[in-house]
C-alpha positions as semicolon CSV with decimal commas, in nm:
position;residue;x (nm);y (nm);z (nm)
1;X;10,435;11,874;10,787
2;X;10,625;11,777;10,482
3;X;10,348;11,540;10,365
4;X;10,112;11,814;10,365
5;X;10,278;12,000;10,178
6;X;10,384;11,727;9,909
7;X;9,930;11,648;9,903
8;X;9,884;12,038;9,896
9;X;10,160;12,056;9,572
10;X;10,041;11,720;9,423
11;X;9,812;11,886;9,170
12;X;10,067;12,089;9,058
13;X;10,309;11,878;9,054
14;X;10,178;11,620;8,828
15;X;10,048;11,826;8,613
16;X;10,405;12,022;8,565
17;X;10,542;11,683;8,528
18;X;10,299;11,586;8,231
19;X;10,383;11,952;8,050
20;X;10,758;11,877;8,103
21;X;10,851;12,179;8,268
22;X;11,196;12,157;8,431
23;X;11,270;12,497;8,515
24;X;11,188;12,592;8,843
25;X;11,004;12,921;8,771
26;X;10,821;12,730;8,500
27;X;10,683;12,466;8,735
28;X;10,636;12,738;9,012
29;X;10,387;12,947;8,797
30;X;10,212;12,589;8,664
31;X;10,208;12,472;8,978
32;X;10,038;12,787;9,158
33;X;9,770;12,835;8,876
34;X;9,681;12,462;8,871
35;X;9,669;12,472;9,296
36;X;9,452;12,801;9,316
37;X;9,202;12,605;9,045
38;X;9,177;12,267;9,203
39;X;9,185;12,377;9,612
40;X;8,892;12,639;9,500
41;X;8,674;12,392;9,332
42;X;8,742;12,155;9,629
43;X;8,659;12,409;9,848
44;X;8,341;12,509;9,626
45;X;8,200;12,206;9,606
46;X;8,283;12,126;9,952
47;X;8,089;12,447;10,088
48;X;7,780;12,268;9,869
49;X;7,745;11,944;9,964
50;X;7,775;12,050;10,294
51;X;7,517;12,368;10,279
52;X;7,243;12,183;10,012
């Protein structure tokens, strides 16, 4: 379970990293923007390949 959770936050997490955010409510709101974008387009573009 914990590896899916570290390839679910990995978006987030790097890009957190690469903004240098160390506090944790910093990273927190990064990291749930950046999540919510990139799961959505994977999602979204998912959904098309598989329907077109």
């Amino acid at each position: 379970m914990k590896l899916a959770l570290k390839v679910f936050f990995l978006p987030g997490n790097l890009v957190a990293d690469l903004l240098g955010a160390t506090e944790s409510d910093d990273r927190a709101m990064i990291r749930t923007l950046i999540d919510m974008l990139f799961w959505n387009a994977v999602i979204v573009i998912g959904a098309v390949v598989i329907f077109l």
